[in-house]
C-alpha positions, 0 to 999 in steps of 0.5 A: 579651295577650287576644288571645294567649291566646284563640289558645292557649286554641283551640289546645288545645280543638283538641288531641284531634286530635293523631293525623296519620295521613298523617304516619305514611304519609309517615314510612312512606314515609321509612323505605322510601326509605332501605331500598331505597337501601341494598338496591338503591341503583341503583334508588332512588338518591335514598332516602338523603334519607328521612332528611332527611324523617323528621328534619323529621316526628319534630321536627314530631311531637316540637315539638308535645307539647312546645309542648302541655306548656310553653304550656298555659294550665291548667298553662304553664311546665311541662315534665316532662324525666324523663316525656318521656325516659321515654317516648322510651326505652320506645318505642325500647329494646326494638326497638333492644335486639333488634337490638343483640342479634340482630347480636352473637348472629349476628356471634359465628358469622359474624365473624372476631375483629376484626371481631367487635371492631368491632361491639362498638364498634357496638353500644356506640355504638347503645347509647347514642346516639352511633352517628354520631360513632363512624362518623364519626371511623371512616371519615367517609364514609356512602358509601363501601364500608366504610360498607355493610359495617355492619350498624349504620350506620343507627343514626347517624340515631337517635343525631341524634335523640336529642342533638336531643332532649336539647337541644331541651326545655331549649332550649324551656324556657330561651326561656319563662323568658326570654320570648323570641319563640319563633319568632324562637327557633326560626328563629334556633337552625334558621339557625345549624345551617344556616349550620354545615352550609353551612360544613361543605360548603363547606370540603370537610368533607361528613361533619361536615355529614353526622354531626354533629348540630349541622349536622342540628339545623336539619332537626328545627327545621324541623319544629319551626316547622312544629309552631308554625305548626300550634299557634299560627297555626291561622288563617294560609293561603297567599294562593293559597289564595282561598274561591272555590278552597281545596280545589283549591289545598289537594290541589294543595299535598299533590299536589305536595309528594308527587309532590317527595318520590317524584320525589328518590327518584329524581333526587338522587344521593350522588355529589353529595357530598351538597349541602345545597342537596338537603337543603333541597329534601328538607325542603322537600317535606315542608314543602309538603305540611303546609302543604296541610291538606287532610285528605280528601287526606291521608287517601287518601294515607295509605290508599295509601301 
């Protein structure tokens, strides 16, 4: 027991440094990879699976002051739902309230009467989070032609991550009450949304694995072991990681994981009817190059980026 709390008690001597800048870079990079694959989906056939990255980065980023609230050792068990929604809609509400509003102002002049009707649906849809079930009992397929017809199909992405926000504190909360292990917790909650996933593709219902959120949780619970591994275990390493050679094998980690994550931009295609087995090397990429911990490397990678 003394043990555990000199371990979280470091851990939040340490957490002035929360800013990941490199992070951001890869997030960035995410982004981008999306983008192009939507702009010129021949050139970067691949990009679709930034997605993937940035759902283990934003459960990675999102875990990690969520784990700081509930296992504070000067305040534990607390977490404030209301200042973290809070939070999370002053970030995000005024871009998205511009782009609902530049889409139906520029679809009025544009769009026949129908169609006009069906942005409606869109934007009620991004409005309130629940944009990938729209999309889904609409057409069911992201690839398809009608799919990139739609200016708001980007936005199913954020309705996953906000029902995972909306579940995942109270889920973290439930497990201190309880005083379960929270990373047989997190593994378990990560395991079952992967074996939903699996299912979902195995039985010809790639879409369901693709939209709904309880087949995506597991790519944001990835990020959120990563997160307690960080915060919890700051002292575990990779056996390869000997004294004699830790920065070589450190960069070399951060190397490869990036040079995965660029080299799937361009190998991995839709067509695949997009395996999941694709979806664990997407995260897994960056689950690499985390792991590293090299900061001077993180840093000039995100200068470059």
């Amino acid at each position: 027991m003394l043990k555990a709390s000199i371990i979280i008690q470091d851990c939040f001597k340490g957490s002035n440094e929360k800013y990941r800048s490199d992070i951001d870079g890869l997030r960035a990079l995410a982004c981008l990879a999306v983008v192009i694959y939507h702009a010129f989906p021949e050139s970067l056939r691949g990009g679709f699976t930034g997605v993937d990255i940035f759902f283990v980065i934003s459960g990675f980023l999102i875990s990690s002051i969520l784990y700081r609230n509930l296992y504070n050792p000067n305040n534990p068990g607390r977490v404030n739902i209301v200042d973290f929604y809070v939070r999370r809609v002053k970030r995000i509400l005024p871009a998205l309230i511009c782009v609902l509003l530049f889409v139906l102002t520029v679809g009025y002049f544009l769009l026949l009467p129908n169609e006009y009707q069906k942005i409606g649906k869109h934007v009620l849809g991004g409005s309130t989070y629940i944009s990938n079930f729209i999309l889904y009992f609409e057409s069911g397929d992201y690839f398809n032609q009608d799919s990139n017809q739609k200016p708001l199909l980007h936005l199913w992405s954020l309705g996953v991550e906000e029902q995972f926000y909306l579940i995942f504190p109270l889920f973290l909360w439930l497990i201190y009450k309880l005083k379960l292990s929270l990373f047989k917790s997190l593994v378990v909650f990560a395991s079952i949304s992967f074996v939903i996933n699996i299912y979902s593709v195995l039985t010809n219902h790639g879409s369901y694995a693709f939209y709904m959120p309880w087949a995506r949780f597991w790519e944001l619970s990835l990020g959120s072991i990563l997160a307690y591994m960080a915060m919890f275990k700051h002292n575990w390493d990779f056996k390869l990681q000997q004294t004699s050679g830790r920065l070589i094998n450190s960069n070399l980690l951060s190397i490869v994981g990036v040079l995965l994550i660029v080299i799937g931009y361009f190998v991995i295609k839709s067509s695949s009817k997009f395996s999941r087995l694709y979806c664990l090397i997407s995260c897994s990429r960056f689950s690499l190059y985390h792991c590293s911990r090299s900061k001077s490397l993180h840093k000039s990678i995100y200068l470059v980026i």
